[in-house]
C-alpha positions as CSV (number, residue, x, y, z in Angstrom):
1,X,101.3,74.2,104.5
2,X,101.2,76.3,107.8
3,X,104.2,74.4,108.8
4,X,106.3,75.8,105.5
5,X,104.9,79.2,106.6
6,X,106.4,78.8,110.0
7,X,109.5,78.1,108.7
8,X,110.0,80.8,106.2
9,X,109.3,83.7,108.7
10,X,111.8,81.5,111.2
11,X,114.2,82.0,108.3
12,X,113.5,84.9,108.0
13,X,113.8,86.4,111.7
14,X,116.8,84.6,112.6
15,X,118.0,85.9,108.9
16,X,117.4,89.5,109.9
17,X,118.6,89.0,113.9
18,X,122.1,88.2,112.0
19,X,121.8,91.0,109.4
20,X,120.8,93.2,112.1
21,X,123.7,92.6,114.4
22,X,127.7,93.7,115.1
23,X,129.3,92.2,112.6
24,X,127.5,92.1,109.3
25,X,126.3,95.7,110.6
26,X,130.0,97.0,111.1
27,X,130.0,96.7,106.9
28,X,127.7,99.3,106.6
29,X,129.7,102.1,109.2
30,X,131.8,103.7,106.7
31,X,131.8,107.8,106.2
32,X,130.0,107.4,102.8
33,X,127.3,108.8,101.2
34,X,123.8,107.9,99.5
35,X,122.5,111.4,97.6
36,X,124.1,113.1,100.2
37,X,122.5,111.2,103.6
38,X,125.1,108.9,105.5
39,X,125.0,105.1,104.3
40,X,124.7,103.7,107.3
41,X,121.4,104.6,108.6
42,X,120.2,104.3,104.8
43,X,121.4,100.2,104.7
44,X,119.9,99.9,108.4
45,X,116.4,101.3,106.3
46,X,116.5,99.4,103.4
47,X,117.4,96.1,105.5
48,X,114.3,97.0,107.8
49,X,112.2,97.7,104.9
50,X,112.7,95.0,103.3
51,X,112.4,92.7,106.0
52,X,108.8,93.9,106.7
53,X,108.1,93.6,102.9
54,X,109.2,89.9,103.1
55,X,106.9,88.8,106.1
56,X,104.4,90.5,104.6
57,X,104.9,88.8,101.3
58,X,105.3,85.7,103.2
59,X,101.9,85.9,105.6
60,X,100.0,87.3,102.6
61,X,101.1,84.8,100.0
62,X,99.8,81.9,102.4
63,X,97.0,83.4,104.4
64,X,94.4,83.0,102.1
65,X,94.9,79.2,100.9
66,X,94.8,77.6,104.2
């Protein structure tokens, strides 16, 4: 089981390393808007966010089982 566990937030690092970098990023540089605040440093929030949210889900979801 810890294995699995290792391997999700493996997943999930090198997942957000490539969501993270120059050219999935360069989608996200555009002069839009999100209720009036630029959508680039909105994306990079929500992509941070939910990164955290996932480990967390991840750790938690399998921390207390082993």
């Amino acid at each position: 089981m810890r294995g699995l566990v290792a391997q999700r937030l493996l997943a999930l690092f090198f997942g957000g390393m490539l969501l993270l970098n120059f050219p999935l990023l360069a989608l996200w540089d555009r002069d839009a808007t999100v209720n009036g605040l630029p959508l680039f440093p909105c994306a990079l929030f929500v992509v941070w966010g939910v990164l955290i949210g996932l480990t967390a889900w991840i750790v938690e979801r399998h921390g207390d089982g082993d």
